[in-house]
C-alpha positions as CSV (number, residue, x, y, z in Angstrom):
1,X,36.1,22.4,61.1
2,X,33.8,18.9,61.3
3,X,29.9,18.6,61.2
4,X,28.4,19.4,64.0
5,X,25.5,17.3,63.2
6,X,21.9,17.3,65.4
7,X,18.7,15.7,65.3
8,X,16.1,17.8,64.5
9,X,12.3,17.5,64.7
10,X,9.5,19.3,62.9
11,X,6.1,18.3,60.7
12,X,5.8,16.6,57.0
13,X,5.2,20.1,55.8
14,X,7.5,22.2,57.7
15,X,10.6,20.1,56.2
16,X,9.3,20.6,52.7
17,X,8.6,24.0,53.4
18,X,12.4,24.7,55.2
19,X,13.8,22.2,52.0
20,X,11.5,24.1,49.3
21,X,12.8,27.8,50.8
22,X,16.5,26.5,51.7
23,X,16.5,24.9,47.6
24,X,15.4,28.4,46.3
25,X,18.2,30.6,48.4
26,X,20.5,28.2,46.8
27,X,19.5,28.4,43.2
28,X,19.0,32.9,43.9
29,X,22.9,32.6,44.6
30,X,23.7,30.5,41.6
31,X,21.9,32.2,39.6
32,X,22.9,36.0,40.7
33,X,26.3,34.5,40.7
34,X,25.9,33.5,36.6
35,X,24.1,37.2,36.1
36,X,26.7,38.7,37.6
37,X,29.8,37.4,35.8
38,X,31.1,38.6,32.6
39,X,29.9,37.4,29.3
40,X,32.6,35.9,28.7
41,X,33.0,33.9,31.5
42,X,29.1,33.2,31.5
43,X,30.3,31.0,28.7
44,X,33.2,29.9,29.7
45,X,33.4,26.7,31.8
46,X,32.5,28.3,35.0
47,X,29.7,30.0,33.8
48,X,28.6,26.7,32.4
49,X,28.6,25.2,35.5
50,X,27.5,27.9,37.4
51,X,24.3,27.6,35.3
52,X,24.2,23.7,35.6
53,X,24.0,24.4,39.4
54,X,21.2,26.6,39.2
55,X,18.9,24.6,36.6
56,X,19.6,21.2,38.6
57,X,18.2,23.4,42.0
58,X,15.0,24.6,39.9
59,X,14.6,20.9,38.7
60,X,14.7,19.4,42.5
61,X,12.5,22.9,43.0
62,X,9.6,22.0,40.3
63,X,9.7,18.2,42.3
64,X,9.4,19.7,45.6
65,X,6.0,22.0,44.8
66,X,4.7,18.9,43.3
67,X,4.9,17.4,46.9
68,X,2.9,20.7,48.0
69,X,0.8,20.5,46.1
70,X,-0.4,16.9,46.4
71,X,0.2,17.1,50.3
72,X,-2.6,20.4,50.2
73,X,-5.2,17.9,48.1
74,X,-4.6,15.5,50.4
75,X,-4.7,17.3,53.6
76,X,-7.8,19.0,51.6
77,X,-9.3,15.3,51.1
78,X,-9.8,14.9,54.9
79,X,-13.5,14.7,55.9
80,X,-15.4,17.0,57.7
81,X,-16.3,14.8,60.4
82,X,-12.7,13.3,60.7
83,X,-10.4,14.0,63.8
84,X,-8.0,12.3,62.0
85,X,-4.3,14.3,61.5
86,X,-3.4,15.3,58.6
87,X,-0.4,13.7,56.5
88,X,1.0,17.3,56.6
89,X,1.3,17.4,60.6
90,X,2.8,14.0,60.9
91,X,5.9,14.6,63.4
92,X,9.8,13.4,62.1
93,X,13.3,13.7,63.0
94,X,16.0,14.4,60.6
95,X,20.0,15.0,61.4
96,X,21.5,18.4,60.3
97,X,24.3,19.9,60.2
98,X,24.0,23.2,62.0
99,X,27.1,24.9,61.8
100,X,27.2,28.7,61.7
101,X,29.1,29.1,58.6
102,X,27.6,26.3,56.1
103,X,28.8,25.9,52.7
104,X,26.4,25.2,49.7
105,X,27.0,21.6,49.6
106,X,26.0,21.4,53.8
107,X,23.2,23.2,52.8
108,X,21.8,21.3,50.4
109,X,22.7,18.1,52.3
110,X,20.1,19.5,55.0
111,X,17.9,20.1,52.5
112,X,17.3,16.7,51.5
113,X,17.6,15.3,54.6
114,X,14.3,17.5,55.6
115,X,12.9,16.0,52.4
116,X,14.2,12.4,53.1
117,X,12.2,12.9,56.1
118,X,8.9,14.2,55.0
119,X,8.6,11.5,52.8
120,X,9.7,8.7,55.2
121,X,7.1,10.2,57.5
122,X,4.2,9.7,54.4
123,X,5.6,6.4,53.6
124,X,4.8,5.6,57.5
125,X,1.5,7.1,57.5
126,X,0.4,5.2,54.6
127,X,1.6,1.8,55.5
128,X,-0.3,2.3,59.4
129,X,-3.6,4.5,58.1
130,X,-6.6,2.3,57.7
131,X,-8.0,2.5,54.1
132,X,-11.3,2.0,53.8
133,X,-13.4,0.8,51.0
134,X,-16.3,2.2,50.1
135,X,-18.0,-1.3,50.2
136,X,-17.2,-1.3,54.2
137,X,-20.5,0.7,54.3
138,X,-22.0,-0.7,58.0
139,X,-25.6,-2.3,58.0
140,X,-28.4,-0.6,58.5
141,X,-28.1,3.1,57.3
142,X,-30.3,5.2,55.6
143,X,-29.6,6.1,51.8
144,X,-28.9,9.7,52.6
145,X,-26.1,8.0,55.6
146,X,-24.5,5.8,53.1
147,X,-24.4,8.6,50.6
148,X,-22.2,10.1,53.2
149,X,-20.1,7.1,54.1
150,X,-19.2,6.6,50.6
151,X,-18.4,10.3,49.6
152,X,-16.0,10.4,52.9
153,X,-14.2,6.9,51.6
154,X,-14.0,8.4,48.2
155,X,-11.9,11.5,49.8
156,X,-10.1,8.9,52.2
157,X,-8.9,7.5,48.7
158,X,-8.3,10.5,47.2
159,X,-6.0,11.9,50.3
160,X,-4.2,8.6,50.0
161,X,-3.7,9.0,46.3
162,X,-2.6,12.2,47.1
163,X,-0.1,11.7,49.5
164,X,1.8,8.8,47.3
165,X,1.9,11.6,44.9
166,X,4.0,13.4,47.4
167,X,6.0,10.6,48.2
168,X,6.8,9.9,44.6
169,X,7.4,13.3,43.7
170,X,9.8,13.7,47.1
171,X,11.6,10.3,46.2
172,X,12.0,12.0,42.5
173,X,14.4,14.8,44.5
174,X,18.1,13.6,43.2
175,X,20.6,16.2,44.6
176,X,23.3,14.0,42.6
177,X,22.4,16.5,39.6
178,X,23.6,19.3,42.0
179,X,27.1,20.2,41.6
180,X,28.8,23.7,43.3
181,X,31.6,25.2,41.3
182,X,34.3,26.1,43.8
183,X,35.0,29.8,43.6
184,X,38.3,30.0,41.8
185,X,38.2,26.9,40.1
């Protein structure tokens, strides 16, 4: 049976959080899968690679709630007075392959196309957001006014600091560290 591959759409943060919940499910099974086996065979070359599977997941994992958590400071970082959307709610389109019956490597392919996504999304928002500089202060305010303006282009910064954090840590997500044991050999 082919792919049955689709486009998809969803936000920055619902891919990660779909990727981040679809990674766990898949490290769960490979790791029940090692607790469940045998001694024996826990260190016998399955076993071995059962638990190879299961520590790459919780690396790509660890990389994933990095994104999180820089995408909540960033999102965080927005000011008050800003209508501007947050890097979080950008919109994107990934393919997936949404076959019924998925095996773990289909899985995780989805997976990181979701995260390929998200951070292709960041990458847009940052190269098409105005920065502003603190010095772009306008003429003609009063002290308490520029106070303001600066403390809202410091948290600009900050947001945009914080969402190359995400990108970095979503570009950092190498499935190639991922390999499933077939079950009998």
């Amino acid at each position: 049976m082919g792919s049955k591959a689709e486009t998809q759409n969803g936000t920055v943060r619902g891919c990660i959080e779909s990727a981040l919940s679809e990674l766990e499910s898949l490290r769960d099974e490979m790791q029940d899968w090692y607790d469940g086996m045998p001694e024996a065979f826990q260190n016998a070359d399955k076993g071995e690679r059962v638990q190879a599977a299961a520590d790459g997941l919780e690396t790509l994992i660890g990389n994933v709630e990095e994104a999180v958590q820089a995408l909540d400071n960033a999102d965080s970082a927005i000011p008050d007075d800003n209508d501007a959307t947050p890097p979080s709610d950008i919109d994107v389109s990934y393919t997936q392959d949404t076959r019924k019956a998925q095996p773990r490597s289909t899985r995780l392919g989805n997976a990181m196309a979701m995260l390929d996504a998200a951070a292709g999304g960041l990458e847009s928002w940052l190269s098409i957001a105005p920065m502003p500089e603190a010095a772009e202060v306008v003429e003609g305010l009063t002290e308490e006014e520029e106070a303001v303006a600066e403390a809202d282009a410091e948290k600009i910064a900050e947001m945009y600091d914080s969402v190359r954090e995400a990108v970095d840590a979503l570009q950092g997500c190498d499935a190639g560290d991922v390999e499933f044991p077939g079950m009998y050999g």
